[in-house]
GUTORKE-508382 format. One record per residue: residue number from 0; residue in three letters; x negated, y negated, z of N, C-alpha, C, O in turn. Coordinates in pm, 1 decimal, padded with zeros to 6 digits. Each point is the difference from the previous one (the first is absolute). Layout:
BEGIN
<NUM "ALA" <X Y Z> <X Y Z> <X Y Z> <X Y Z>>
...
//
This chain:
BEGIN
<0 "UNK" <17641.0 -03523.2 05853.6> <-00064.6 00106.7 00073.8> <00051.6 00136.1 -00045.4> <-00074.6 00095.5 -00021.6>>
<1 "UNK" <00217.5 -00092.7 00007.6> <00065.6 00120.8 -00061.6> <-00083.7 00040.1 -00131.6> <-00087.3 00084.7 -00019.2>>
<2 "UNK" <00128.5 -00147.9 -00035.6> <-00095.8 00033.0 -00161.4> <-00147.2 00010.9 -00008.2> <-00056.0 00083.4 -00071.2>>
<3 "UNK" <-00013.2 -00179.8 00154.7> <-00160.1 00103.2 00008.3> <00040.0 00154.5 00038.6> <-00010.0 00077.2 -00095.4>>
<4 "UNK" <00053.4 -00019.7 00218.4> <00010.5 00103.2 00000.2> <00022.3 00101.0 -00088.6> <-00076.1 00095.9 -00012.7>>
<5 "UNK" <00217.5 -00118.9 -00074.9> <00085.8 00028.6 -00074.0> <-00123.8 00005.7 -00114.8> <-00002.5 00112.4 -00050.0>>
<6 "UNK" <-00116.0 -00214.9 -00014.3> <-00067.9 00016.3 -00072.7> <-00110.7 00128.6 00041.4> <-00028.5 00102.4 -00062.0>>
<7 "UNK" <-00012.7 -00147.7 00175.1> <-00115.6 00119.1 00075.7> <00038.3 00168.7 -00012.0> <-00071.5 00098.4 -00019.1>>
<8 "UNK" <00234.5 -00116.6 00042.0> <00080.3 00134.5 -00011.8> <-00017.9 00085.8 -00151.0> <-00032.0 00118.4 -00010.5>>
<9 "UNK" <00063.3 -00216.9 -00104.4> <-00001.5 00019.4 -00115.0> <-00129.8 00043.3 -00033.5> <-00015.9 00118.9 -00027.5>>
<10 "UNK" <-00103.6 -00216.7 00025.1> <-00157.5 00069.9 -00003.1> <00006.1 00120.0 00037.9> <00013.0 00075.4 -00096.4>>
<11 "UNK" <-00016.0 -00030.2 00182.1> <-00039.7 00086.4 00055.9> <00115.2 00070.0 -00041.9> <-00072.1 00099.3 -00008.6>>
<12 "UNK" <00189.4 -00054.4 -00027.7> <00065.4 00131.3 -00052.9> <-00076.4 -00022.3 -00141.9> <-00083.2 00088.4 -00020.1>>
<13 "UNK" <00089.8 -00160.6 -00056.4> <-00068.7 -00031.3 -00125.9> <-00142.7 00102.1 00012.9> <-00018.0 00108.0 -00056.1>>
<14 "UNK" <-00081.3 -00187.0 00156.0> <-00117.7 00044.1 -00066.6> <-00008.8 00179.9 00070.9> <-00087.7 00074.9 -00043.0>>
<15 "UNK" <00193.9 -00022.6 00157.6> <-00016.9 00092.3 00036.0> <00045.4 00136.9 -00101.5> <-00033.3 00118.3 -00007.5>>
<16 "UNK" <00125.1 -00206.1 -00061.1> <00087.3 00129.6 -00122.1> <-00133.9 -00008.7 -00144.8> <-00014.4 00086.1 -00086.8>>
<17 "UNK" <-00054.9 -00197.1 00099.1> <-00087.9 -00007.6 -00089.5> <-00105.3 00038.0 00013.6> <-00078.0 -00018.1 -00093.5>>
<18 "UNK" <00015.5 00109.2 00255.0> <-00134.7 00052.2 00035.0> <00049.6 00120.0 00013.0> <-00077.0 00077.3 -00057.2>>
<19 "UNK" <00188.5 -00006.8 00114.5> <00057.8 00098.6 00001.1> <-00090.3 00138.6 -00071.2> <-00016.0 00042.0 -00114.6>>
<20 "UNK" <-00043.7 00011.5 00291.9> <-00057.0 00160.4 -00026.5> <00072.8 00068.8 -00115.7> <00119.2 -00007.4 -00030.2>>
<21 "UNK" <-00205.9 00067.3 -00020.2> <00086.8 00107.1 -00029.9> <00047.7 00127.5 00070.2> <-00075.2 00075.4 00061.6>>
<22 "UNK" <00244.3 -00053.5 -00080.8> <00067.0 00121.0 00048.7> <-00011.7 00156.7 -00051.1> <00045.8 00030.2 -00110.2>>
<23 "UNK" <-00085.8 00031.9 00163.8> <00065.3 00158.1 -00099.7> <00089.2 00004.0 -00051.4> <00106.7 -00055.6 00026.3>>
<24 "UNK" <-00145.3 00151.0 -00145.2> <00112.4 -00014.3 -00129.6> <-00017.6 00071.5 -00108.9> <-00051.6 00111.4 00008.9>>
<25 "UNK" <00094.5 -00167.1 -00139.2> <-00066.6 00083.8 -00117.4> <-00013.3 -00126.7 -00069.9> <00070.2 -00093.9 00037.8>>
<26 "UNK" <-00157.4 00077.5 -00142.5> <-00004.7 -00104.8 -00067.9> <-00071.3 00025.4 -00082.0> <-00075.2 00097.0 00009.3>>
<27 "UNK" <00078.4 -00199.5 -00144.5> <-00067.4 -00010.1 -00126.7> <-00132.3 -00123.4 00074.1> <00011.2 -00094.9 00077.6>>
<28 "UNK" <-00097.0 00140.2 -00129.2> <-00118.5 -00090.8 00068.1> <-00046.8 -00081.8 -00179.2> <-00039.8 00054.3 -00103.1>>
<29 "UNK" <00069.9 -00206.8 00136.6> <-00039.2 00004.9 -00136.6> <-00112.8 -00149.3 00034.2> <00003.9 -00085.9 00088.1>>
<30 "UNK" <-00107.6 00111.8 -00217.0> <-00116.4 -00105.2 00031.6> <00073.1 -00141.2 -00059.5> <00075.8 -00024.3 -00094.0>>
<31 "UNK" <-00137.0 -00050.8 00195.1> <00008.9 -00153.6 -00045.3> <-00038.7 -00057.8 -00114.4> <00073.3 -00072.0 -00067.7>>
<32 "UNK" <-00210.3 00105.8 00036.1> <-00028.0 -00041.7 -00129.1> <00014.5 00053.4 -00114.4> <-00042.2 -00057.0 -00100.6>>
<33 "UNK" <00103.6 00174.4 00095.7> <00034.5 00016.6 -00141.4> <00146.8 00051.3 00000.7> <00064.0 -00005.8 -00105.1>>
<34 "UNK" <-00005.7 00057.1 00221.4> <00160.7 -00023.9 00010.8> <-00018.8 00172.0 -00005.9> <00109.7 00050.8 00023.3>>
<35 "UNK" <-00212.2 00049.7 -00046.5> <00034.7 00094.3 -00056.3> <-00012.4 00120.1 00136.4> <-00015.0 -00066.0 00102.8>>
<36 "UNK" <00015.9 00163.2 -00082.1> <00029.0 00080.1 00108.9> <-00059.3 00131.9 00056.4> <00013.1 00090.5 -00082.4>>
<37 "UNK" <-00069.9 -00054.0 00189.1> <-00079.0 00060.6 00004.2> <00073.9 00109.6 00049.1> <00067.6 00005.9 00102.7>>
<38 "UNK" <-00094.8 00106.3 -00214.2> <-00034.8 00139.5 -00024.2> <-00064.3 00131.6 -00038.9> <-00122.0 -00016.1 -00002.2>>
<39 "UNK" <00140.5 00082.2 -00014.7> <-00079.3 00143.1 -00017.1> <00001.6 00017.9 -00183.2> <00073.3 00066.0 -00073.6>>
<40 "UNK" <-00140.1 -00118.7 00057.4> <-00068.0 00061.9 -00149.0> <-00149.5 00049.1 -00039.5> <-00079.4 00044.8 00082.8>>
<41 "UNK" <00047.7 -00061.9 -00244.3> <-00117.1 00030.2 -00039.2> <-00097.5 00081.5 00049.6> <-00050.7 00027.4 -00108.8>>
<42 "UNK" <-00008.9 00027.1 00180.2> <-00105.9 00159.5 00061.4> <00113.1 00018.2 00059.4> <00061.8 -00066.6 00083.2>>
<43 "UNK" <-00031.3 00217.3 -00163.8> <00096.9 00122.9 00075.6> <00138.6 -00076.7 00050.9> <00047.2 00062.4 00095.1>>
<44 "UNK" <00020.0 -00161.7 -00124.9> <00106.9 -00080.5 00025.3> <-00015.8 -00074.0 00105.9> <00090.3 -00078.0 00030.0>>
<45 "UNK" <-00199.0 00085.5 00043.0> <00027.8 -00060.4 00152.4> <-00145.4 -00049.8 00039.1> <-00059.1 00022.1 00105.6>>
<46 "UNK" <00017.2 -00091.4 -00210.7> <-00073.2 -00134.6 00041.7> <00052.1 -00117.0 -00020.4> <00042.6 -00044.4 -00106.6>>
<47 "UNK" <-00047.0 -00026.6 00250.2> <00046.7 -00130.5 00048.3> <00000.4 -00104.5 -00136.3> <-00099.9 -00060.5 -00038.9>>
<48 "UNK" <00232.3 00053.9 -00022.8> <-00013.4 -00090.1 -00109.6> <00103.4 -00105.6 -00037.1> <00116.5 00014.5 00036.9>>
<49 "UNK" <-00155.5 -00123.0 -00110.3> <00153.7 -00061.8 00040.7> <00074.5 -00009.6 -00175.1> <-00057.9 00017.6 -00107.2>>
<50 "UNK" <00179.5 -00046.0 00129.3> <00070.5 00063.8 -00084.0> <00124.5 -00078.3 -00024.6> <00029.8 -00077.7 00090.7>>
<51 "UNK" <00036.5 00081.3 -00177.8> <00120.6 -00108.3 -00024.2> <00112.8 00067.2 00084.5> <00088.7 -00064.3 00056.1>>
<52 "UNK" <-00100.7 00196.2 -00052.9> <00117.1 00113.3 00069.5> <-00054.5 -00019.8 00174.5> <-00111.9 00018.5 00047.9>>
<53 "UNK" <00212.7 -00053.5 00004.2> <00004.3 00033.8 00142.4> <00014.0 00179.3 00049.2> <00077.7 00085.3 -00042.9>>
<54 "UNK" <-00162.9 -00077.0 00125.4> <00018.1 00081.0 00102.1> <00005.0 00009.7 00144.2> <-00085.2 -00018.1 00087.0>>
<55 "UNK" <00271.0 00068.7 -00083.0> <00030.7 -00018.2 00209.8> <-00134.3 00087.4 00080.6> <-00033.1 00118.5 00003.7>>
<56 "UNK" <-00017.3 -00236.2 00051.7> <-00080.3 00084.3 00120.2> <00037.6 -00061.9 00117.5> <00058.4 -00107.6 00013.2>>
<57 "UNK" <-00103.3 00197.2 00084.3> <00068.9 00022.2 00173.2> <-00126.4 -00087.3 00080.6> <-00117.3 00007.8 -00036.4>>
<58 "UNK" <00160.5 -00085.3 00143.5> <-00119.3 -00064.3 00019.2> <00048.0 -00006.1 00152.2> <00096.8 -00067.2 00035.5>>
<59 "UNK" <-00173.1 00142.8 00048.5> <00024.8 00096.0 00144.4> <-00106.9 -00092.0 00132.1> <-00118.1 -00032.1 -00013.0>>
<60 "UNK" <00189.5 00013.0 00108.8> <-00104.8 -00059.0 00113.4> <-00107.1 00129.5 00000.5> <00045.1 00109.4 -00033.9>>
<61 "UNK" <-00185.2 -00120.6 00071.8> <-00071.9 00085.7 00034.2> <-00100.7 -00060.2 00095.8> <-00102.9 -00026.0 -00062.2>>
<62 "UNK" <00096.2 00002.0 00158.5> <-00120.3 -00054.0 00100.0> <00001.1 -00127.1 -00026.8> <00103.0 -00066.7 -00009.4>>
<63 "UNK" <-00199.7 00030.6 -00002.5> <00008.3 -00190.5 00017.9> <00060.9 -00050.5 -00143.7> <00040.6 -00116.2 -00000.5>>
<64 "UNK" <-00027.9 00203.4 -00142.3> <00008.3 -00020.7 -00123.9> <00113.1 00026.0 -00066.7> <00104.0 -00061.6 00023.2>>
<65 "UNK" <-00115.8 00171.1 -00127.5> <00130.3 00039.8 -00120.1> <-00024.8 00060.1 -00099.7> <-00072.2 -00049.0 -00086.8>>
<66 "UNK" <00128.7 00174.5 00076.0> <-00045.9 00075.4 -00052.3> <00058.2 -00015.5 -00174.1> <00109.6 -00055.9 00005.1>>
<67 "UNK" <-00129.9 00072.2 -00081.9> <00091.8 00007.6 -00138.5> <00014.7 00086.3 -00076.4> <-00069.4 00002.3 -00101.6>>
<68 "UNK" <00152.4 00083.3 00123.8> <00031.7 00118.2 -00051.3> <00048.1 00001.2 -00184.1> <00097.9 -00036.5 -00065.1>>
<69 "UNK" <-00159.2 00066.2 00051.7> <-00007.4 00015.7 -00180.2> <00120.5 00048.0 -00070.2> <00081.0 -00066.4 -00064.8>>
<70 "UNK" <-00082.9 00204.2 00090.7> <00073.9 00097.4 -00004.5> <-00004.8 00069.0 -00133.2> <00098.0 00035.4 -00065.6>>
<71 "UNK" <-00233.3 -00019.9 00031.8> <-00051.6 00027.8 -00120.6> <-00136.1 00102.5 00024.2> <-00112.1 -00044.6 00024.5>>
<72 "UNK" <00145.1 00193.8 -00036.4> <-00130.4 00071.6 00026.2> <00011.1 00105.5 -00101.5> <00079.4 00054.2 -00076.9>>
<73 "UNK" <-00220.4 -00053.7 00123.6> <-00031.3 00154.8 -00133.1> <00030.8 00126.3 00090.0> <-00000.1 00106.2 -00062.3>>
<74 "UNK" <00022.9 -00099.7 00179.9> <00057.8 00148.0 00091.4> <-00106.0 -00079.7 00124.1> <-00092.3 -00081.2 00006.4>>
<75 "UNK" <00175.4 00165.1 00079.1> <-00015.1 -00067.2 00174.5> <00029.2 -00025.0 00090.0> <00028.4 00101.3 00063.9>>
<76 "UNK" <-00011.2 -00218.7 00008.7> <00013.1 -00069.9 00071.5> <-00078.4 -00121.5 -00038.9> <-00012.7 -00089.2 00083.8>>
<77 "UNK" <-00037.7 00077.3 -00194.5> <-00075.8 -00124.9 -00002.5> <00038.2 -00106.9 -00085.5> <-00054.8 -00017.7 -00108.8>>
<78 "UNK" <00143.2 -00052.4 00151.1> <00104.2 -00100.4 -00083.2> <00023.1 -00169.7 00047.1> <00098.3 -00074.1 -00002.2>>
<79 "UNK" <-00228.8 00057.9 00040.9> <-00005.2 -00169.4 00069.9> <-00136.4 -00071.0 -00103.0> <-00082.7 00053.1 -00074.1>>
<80 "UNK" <00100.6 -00148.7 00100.4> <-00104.2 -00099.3 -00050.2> <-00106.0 00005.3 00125.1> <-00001.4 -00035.8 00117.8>>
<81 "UNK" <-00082.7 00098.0 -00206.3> <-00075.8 -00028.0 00128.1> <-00152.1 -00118.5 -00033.8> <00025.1 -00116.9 -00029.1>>
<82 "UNK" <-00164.8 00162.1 00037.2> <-00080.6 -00118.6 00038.3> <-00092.3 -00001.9 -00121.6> <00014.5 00103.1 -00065.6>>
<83 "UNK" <-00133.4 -00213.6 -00001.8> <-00076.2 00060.3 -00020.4> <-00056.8 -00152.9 -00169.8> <00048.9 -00112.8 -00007.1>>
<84 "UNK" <-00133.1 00159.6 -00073.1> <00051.0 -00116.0 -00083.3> <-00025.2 00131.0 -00138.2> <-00061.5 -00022.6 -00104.2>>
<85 "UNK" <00118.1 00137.4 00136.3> <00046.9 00077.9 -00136.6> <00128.0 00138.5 00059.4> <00019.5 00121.4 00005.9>>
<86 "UNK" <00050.8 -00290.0 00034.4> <00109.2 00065.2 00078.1> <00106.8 00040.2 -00118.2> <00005.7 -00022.6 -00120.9>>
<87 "UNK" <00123.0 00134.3 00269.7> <00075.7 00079.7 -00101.7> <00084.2 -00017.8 00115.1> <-00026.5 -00051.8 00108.5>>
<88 "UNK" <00152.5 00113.6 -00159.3> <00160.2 -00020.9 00074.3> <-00023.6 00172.4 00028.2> <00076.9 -00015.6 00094.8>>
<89 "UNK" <-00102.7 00125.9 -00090.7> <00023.1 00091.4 00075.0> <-00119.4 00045.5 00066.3> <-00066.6 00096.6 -00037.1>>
<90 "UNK" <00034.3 -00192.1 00167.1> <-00076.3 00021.3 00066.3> <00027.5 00045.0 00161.3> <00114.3 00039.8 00022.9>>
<91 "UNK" <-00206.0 -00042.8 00086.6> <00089.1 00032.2 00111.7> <00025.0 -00102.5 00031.7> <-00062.4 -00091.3 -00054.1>>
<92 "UNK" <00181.8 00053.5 00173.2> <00045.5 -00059.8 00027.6> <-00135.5 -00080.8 00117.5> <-00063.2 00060.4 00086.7>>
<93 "UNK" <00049.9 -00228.2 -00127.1> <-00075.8 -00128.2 00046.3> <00111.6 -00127.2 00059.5> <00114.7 -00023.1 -00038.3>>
<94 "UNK" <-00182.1 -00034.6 00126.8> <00096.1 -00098.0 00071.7> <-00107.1 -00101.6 -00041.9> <-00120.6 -00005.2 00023.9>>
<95 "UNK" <00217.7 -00087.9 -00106.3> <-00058.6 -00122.6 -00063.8> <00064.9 -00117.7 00035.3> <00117.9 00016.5 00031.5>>
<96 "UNK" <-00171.8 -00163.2 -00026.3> <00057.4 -00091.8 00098.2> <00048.1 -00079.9 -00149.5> <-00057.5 -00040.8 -00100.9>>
<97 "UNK" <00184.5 00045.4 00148.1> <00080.6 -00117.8 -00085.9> <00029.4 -00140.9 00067.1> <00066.3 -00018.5 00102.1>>
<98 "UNK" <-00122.8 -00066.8 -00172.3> <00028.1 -00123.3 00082.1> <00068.7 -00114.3 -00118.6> <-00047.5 -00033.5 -00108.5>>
<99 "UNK" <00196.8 -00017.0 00185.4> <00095.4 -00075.9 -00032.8> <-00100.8 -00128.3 -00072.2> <-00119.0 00019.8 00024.7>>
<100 "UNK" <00145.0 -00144.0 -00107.0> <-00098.8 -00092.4 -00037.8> <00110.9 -00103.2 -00047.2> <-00026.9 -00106.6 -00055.3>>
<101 "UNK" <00187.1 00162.8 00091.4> <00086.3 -00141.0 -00024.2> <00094.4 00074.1 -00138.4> <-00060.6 00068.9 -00082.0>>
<102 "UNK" <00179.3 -00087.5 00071.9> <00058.8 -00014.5 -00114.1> <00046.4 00158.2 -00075.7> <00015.3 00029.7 -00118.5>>
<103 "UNK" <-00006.1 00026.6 00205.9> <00001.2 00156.9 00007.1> <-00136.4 00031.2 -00098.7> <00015.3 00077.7 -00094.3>>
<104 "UNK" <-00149.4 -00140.5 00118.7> <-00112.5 00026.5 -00073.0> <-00108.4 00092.7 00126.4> <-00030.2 -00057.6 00104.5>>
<105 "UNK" <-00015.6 00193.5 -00131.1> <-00100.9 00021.5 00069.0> <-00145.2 00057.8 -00002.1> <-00042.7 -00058.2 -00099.6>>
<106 "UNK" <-00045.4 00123.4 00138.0> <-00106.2 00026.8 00018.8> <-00006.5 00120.3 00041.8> <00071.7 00039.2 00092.1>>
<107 "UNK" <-00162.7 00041.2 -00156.6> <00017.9 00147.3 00051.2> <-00206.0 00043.9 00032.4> <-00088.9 -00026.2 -00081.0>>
<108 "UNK" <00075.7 00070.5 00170.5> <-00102.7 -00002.2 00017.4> <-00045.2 00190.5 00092.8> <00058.3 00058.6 00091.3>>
<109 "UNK" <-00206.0 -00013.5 -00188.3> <00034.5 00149.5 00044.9> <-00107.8 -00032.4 00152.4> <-00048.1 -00108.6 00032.3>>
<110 "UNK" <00034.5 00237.9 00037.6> <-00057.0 -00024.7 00088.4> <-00130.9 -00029.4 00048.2> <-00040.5 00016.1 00115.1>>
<111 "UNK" <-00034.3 -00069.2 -00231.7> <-00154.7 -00052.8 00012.7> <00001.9 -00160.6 -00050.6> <-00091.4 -00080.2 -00019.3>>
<112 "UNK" <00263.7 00068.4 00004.5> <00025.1 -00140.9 -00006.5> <-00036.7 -00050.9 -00161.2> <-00033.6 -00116.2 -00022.9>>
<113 "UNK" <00047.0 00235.4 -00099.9> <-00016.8 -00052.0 -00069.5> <00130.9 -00043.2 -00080.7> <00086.8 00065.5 00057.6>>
<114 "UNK" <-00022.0 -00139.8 -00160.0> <00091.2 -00061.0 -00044.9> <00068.5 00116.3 -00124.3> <-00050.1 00072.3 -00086.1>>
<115 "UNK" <00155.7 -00095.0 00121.5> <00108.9 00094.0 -00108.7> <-00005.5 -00081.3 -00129.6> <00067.1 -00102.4 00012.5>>
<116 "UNK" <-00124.8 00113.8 -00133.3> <-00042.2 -00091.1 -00093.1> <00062.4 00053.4 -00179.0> <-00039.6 00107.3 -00045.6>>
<117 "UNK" <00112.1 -00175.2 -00016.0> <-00003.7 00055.2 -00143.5> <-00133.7 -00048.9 -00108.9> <-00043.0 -00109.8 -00035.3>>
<118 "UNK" <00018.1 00202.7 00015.3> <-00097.2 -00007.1 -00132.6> <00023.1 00051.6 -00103.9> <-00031.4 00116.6 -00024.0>>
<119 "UNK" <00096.3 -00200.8 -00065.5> <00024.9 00024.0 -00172.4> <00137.9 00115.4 00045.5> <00110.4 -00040.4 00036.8>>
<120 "UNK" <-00152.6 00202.0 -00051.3> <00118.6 00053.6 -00016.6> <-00038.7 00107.8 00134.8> <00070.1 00100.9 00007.5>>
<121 "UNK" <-00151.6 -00115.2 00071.3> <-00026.0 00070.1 00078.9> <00028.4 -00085.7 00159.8> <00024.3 -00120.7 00002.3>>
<122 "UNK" <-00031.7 00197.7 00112.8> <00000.9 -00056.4 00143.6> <-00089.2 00059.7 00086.0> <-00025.9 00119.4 00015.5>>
<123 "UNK" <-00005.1 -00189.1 00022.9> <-00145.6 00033.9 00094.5> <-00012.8 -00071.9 00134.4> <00046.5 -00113.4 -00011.4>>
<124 "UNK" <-00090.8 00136.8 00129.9> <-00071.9 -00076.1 00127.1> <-00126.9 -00075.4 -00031.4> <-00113.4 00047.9 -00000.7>>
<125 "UNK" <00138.0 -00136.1 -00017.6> <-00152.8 -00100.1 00031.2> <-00052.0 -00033.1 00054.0> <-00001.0 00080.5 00093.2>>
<126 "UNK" <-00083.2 -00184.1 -00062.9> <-00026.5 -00079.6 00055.7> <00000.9 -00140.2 -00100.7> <-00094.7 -00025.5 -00074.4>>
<127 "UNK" <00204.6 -00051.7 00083.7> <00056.7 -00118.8 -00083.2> <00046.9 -00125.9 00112.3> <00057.2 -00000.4 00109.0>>
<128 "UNK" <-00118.0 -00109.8 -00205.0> <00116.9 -00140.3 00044.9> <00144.3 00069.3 -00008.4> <00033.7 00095.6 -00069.8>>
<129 "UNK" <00026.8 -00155.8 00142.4> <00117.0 00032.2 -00027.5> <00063.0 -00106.2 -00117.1> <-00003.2 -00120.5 00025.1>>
<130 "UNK" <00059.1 00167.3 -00150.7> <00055.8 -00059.4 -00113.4> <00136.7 00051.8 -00009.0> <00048.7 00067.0 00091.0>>
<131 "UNK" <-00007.0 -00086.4 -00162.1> <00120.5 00035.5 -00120.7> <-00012.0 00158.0 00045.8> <00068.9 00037.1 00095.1>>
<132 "UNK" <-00157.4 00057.7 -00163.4> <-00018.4 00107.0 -00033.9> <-00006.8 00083.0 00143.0> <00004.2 00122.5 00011.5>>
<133 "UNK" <-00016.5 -00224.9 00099.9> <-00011.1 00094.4 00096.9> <00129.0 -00004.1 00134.8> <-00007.7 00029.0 00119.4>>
<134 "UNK" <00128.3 -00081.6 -00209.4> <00081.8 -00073.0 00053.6> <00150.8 00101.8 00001.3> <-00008.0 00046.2 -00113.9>>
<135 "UNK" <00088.2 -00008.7 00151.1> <00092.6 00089.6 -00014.2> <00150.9 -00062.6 00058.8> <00034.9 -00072.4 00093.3>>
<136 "UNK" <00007.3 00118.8 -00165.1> <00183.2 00032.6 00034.2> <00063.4 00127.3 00042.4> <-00014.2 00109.7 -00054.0>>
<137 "UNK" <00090.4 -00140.7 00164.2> <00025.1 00113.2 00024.2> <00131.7 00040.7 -00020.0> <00054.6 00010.5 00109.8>>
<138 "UNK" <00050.8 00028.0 -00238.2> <00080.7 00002.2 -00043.3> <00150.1 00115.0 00057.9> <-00017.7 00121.4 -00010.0>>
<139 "UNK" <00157.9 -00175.3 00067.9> <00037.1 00147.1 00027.4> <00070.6 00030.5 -00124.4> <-00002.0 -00060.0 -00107.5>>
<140 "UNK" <00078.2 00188.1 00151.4> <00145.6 00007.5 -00117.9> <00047.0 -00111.7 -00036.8> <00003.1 -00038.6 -00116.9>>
<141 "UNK" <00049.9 -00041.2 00243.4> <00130.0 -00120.5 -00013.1> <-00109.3 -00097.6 -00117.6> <00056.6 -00038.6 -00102.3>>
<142 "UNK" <-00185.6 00007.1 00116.9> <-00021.9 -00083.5 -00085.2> <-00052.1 -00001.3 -00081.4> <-00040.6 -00101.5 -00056.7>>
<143 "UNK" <00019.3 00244.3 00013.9> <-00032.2 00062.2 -00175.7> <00140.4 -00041.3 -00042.2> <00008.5 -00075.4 -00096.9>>
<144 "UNK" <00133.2 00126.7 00174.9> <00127.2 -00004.5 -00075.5> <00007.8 -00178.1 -00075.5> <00017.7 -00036.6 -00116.2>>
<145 "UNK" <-00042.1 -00047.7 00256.3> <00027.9 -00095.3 -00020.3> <-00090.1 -00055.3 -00118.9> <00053.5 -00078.8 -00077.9>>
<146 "UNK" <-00203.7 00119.1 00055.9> <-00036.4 -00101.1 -00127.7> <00032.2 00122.1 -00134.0> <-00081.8 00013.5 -00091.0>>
<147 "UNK" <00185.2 00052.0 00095.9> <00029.6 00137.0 -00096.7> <00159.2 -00130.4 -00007.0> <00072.3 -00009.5 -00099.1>>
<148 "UNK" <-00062.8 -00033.2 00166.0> <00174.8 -00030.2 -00064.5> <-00043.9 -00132.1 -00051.6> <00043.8 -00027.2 -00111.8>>
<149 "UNK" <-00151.3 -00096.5 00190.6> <-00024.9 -00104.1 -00017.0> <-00034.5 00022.1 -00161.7> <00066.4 -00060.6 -00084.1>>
<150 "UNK" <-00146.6 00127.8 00055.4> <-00031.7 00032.0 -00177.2> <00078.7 00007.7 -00079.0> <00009.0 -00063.4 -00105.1>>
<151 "UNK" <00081.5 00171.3 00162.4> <00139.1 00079.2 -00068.0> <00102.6 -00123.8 -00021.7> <00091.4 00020.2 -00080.0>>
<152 "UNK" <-00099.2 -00158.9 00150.3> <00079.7 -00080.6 00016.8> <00002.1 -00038.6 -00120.0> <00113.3 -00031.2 -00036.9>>
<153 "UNK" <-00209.1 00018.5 -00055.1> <-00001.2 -00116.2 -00113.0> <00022.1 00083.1 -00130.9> <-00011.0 -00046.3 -00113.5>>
<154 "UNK" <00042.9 00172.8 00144.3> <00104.2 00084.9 -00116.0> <00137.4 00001.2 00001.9> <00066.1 00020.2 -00101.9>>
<155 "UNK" <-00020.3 -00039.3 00205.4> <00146.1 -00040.7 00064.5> <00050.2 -00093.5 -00096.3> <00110.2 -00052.3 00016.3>>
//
C-alpha cells in the first residue's frame, strides 16, 4: 500500500515538473525542429528570424498571457514580439498564450490563436498543426551555460 502511494507521489512530481507553466524570466527561446533560435534579423535587423545565435528575451505575465520582450528596436518603446504572419521583434507589446506540452517543450500562441511557427529562416504566427517547427524551448542562463560546458567537455 506504501509503495502505490509512494508510486502515485512520484507520477505526479514527475509529470508536474514535466508540464510546468512557464515562469518570468529571460530566456533564449529556441525551436524544436531545427535547434536554431528566434531572433531579430534580416528587414532592418528585427524581423522575427531564427538563427544559430541566441538572443536573451524577457518573457513578463500580462493578463491571461506573456509578453516577450525582444529587446531589439529601431527607437521607441517598441521592443516585443508581437503578432501577425510577417512578424517582427520590435513591435508593441502582445500577451500571447504559452502552453507547457511536457519535457520543458512549449507552444506559443498570438492572440487570434495562431501558432508561433519557424519557416526556413524566418518566424511567423500561423495557423499550423502543431509540428517540430512550431514547438519551442524555453532556455535560461543556467542552461545555455550548462550545454556551453557539456560541449566544452570533450576538449578537456
Amino acid at each position: 500500500m506504501k509503495f502505490k502511494h509512494l508510486l502515485t507521489l512520484a507520477s505526479v512530481v514527475i509529470c508536474g515538473t514535466a508540464n510546468a507553466q512557464i515562469t518570468a524570466g529571460e530566456y533564449f527561446i529556441q525551436n524544436v525542429g531545427s535547434g536554431e533560435y528566434l531572433n531579430g534579423a534580416n528587414s532592418w535587423g528585427t524581423k522575427a528570424s531564427a538563427t544559430k545565435h541566441g538572443q536573451k528575451m524577457g518573457v513578463a505575465a500580462s493578463g491571461a498571457g506573456y509578453t516577450i520582450d525582444s529587446r531589439i528596436s529601431n527607437g521607441g518603446n517598441n521592443h516585443f514580439v508581437n503578432q501577425g504572419d510577417n512578424l517582427f521583434v520590435d513591435g508593441a507589446a502582445v500577451a500571447h498564450t504559452i502552453t507547457a506540452l511536457g519535457d520543458g517543450v512549449y507552444t506559443v500562441q498570438s492572440p487570434n490563436g495562431d501558432y508561433l511557427v519557424q519557416e526556413g529562416a524566418y518566424v511567423n504566427f500561423k495557423a499550423v498543426e502543431v509540428t517540430d517547427a512550431a514547438k519551442w524551448k524555453f532556455l535560461s542562463m543556467d542552461d545555455m551555460f550548462k550545454t556551453l560546458d557539456e560541449a566544452t567537455a570533450l576538449l578537456r
